[in-house]
Backbone as a printed PyTorch tensor [residue, N CA C, xyz], in Angstrom:
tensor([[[  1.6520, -83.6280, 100.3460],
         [  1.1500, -84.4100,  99.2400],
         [  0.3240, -83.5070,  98.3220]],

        [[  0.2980, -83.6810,  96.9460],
         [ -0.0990, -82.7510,  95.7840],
         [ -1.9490, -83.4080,  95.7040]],

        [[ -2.8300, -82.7480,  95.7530],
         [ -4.0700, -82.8490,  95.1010],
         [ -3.8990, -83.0190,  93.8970]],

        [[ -4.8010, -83.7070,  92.9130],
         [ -4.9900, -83.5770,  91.6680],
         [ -6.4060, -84.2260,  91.0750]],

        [[ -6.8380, -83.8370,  90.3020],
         [ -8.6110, -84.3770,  89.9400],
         [ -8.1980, -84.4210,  88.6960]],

        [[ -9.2440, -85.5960,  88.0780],
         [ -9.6930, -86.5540,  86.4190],
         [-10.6300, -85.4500,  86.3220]],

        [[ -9.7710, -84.3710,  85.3710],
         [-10.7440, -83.2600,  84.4950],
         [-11.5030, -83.7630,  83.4070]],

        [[-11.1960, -84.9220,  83.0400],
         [-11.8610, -85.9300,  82.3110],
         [-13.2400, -86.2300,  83.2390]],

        [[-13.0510, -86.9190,  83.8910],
         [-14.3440, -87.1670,  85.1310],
         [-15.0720, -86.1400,  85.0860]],

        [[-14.4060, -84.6150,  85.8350],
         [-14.8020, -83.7710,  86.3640],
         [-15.4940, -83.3810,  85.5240]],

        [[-15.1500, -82.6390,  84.1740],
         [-16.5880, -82.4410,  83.1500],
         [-17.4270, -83.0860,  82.8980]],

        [[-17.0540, -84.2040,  82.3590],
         [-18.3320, -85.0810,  82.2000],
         [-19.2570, -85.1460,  83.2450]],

        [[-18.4570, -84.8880,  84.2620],
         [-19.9090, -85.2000,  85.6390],
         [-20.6290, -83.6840,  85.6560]],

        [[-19.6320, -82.8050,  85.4270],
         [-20.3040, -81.7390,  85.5250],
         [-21.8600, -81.3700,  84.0930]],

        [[-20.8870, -81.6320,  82.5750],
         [-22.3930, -81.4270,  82.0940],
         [-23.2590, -82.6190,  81.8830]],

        [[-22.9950, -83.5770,  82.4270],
         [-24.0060, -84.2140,  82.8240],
         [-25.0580, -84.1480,  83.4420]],

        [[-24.8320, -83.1810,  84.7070],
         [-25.7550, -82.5040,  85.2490],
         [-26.1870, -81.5260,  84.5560]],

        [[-25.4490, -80.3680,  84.4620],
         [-26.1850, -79.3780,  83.8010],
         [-25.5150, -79.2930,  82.2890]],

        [[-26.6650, -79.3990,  81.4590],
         [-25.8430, -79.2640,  79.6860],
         [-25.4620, -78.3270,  79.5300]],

        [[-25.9680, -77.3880,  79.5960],
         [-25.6150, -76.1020,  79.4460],
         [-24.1160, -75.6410,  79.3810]],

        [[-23.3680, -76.6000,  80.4380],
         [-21.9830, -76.1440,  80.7130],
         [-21.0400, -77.4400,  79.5170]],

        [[-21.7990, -77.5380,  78.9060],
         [-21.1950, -78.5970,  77.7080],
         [-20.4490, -77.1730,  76.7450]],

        [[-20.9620, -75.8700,  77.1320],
         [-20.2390, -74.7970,  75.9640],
         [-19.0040, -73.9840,  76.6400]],

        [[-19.3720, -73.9850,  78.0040],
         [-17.7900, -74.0060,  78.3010],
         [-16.6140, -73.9600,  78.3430]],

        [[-17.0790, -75.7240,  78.7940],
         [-16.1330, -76.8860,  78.7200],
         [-14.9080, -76.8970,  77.5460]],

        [[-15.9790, -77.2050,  76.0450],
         [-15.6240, -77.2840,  74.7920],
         [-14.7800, -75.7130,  74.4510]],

        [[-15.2090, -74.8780,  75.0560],
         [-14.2040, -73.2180,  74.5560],
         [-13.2170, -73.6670,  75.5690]],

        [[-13.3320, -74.6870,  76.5710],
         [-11.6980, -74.1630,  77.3980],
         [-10.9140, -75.5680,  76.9540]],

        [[-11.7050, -76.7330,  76.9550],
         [-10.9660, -77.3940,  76.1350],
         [-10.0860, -77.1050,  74.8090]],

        [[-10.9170, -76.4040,  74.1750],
         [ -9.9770, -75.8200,  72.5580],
         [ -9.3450, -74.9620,  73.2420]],

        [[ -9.1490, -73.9450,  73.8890],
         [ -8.3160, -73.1110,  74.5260],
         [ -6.9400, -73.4220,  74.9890]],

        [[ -7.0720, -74.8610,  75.9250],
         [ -6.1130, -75.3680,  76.1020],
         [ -4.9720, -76.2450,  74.9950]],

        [[ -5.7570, -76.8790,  74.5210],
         [ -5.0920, -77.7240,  73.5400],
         [ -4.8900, -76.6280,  72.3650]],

        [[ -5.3620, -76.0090,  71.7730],
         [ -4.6520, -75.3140,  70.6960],
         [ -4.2220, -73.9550,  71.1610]],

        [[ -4.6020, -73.0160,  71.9640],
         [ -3.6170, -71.8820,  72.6220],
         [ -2.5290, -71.9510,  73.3020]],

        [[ -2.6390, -72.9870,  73.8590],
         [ -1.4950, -73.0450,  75.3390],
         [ -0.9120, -74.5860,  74.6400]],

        [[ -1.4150, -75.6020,  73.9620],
         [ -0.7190, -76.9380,  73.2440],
         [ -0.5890, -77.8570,  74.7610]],

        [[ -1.6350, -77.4190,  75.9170],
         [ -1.7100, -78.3770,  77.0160],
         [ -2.6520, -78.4800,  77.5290]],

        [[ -3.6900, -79.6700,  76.7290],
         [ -4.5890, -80.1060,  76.8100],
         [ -5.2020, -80.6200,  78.1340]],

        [[ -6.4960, -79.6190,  78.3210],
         [ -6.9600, -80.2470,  79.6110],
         [ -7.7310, -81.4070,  79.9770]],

        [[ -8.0830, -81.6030,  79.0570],
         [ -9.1780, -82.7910,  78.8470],
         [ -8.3450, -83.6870,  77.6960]],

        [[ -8.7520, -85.2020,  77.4740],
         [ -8.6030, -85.7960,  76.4340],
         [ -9.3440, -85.5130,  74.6510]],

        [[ -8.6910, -85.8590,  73.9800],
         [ -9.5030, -85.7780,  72.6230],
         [-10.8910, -86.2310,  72.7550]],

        [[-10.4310, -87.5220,  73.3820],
         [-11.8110, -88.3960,  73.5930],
         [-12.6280, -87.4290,  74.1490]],

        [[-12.5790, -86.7160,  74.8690],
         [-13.3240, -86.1420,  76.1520],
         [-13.8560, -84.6170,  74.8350]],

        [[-13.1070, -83.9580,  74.2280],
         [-13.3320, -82.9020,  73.7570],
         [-14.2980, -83.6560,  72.2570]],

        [[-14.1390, -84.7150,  72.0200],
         [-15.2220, -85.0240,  70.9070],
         [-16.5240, -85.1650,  71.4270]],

        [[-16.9360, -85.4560,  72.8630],
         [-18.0300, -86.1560,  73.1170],
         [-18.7870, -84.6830,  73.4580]],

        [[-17.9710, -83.7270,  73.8270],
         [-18.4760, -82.2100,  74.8670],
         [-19.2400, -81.5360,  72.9380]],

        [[-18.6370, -82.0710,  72.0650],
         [-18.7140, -81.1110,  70.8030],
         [-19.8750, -81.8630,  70.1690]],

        [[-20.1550, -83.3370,  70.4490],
         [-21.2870, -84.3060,  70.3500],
         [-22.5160, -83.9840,  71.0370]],

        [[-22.4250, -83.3830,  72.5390],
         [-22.9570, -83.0030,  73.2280],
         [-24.1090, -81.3790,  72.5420]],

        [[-22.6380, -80.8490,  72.5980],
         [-23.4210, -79.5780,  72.1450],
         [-24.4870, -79.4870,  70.9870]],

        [[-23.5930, -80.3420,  69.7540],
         [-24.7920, -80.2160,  68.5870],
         [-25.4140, -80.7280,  68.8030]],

        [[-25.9140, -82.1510,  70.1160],
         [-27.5530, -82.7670,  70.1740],
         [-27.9610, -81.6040,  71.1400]],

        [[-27.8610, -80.7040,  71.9980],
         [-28.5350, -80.2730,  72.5290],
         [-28.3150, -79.1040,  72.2470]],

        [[-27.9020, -78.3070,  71.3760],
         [-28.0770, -77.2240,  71.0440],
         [-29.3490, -76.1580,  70.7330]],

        [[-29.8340, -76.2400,  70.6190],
         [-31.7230, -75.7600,  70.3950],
         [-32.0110, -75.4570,  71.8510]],

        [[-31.6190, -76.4480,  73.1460],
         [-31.9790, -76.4260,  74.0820],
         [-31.0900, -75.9650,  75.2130]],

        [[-29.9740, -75.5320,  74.5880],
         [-28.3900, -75.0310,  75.7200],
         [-28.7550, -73.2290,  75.5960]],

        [[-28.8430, -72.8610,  76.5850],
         [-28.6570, -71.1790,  77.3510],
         [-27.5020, -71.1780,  77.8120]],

        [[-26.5000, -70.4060,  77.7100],
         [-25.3490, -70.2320,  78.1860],
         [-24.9590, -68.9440,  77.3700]],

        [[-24.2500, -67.9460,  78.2630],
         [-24.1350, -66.8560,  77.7600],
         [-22.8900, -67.1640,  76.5430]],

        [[-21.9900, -68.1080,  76.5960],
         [-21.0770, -68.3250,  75.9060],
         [-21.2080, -68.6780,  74.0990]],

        [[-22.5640, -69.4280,  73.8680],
         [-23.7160, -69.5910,  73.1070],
         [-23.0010, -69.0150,  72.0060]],

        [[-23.6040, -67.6700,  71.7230],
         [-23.0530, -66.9930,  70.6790],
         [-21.8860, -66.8230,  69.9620]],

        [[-20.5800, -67.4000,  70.8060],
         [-19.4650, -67.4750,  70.4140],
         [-19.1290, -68.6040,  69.3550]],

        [[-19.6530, -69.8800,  69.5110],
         [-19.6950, -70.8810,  68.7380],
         [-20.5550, -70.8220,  67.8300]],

        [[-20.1640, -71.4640,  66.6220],
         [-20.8970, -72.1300,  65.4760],
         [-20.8260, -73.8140,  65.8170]],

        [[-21.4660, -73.8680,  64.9870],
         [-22.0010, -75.7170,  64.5640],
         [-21.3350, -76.2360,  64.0600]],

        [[-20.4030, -75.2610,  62.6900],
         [-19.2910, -75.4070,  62.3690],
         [-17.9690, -75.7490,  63.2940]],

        [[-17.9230, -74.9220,  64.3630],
         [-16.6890, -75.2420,  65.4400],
         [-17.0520, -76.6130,  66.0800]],

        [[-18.2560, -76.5800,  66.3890],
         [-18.3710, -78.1450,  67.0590],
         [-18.3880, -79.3050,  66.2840]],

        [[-18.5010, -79.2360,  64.9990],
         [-18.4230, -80.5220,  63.7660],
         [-16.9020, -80.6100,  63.5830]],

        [[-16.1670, -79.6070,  63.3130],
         [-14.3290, -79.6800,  63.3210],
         [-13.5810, -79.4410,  64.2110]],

        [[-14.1340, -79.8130,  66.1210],
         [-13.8440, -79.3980,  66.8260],
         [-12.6840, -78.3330,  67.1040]],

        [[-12.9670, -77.4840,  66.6300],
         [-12.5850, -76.3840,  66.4720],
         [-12.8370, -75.2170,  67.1210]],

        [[-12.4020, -73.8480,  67.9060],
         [-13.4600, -72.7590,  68.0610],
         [-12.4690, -71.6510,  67.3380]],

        [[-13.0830, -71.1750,  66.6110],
         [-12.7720, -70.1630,  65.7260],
         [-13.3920, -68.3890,  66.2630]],

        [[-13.9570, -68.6140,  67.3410],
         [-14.2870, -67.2070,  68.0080],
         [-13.1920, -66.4480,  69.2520]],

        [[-13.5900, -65.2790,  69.3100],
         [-12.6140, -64.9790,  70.3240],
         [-12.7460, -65.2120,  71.6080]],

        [[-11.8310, -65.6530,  72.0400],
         [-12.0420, -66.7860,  73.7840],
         [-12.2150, -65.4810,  74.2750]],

        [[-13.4660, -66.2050,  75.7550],
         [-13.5580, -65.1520,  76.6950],
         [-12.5720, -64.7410,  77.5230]],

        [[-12.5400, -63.4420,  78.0510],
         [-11.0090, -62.8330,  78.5290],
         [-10.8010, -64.1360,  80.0500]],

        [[-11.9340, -64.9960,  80.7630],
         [-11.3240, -65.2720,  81.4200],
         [-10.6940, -66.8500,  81.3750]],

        [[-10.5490, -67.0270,  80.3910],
         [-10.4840, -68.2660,  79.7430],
         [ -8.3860, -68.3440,  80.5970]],

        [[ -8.0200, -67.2540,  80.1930],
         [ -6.5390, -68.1620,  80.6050],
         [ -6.4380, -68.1680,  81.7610]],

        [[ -7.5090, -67.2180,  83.1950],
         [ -7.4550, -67.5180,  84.4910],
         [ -7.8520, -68.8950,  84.8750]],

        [[ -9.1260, -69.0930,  84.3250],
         [ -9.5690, -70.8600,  83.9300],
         [ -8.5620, -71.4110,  83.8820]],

        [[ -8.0050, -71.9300,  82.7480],
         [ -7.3030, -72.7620,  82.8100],
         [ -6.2650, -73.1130,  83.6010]],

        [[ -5.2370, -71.8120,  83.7420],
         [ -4.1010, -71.9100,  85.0020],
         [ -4.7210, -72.6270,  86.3380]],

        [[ -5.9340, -72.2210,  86.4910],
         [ -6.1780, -72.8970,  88.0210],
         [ -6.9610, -74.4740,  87.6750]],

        [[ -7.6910, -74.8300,  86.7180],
         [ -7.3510, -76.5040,  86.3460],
         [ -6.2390, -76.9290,  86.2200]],

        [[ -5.7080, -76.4150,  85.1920],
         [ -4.5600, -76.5540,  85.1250],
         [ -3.5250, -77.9560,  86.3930]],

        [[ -3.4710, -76.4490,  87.3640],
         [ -2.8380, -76.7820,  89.1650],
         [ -2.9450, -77.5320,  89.4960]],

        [[ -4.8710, -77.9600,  88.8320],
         [ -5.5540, -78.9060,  90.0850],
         [ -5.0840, -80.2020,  88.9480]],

        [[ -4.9540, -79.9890,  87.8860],
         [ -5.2990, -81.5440,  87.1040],
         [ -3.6140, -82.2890,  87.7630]],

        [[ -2.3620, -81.2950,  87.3950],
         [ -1.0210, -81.6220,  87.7380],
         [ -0.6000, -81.5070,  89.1230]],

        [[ -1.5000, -80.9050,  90.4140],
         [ -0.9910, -81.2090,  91.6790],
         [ -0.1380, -80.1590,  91.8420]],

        [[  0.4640, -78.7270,  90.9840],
         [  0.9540, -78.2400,  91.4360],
         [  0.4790, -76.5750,  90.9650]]])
């Protein structure tokens, strides 16, 4: 039988706990849906992570930080260069979201 997890769930629970990982999220979300055109998360899910960021932005540490503008999170958009491990990321959500 195939595993599979609500990457929907799974972020939200995750920066829920810690915000910080709201910048992430939002670079692998855009990663997926506009690099690869296979979205890991929902729209819904990638508007709220980009909602997220600009209320708590002033207050988010994350080394990823610098890569985004305010601009990328208002047109959910990321217009910086993804971190190199962004397509190992995803392949292994990926697995887990489809069970295989």
């Amino acid at each position: 039988m195939d595993f599979t997890i609500d990457l929907d769930k799974e972020c939200m629970d995750d920066v829920e706990t810690t915000k910080d990982h709201c910048i992430p999220w939002f670079i692998l979300a855009c990663y997926s849906k506009y690099e690869k055109q296979d979205p890991l998360v929902s729209e819904n899910r990638l508007e709220r992570l980009a909602r997220m960021c600009l209320t708590e932005w002033d207050d988010i540490e994350h080394e990823y930080k610098s890569l985004l503008t305010r601009e990328d999170l208002n047109s959910k958009l990321f217009t910086g260069e993804y971190p190199k491990m962004m397509e190992r990321i995803y392949k292994q959500l990926r697995t887990l979201k489809n069970g295989r």
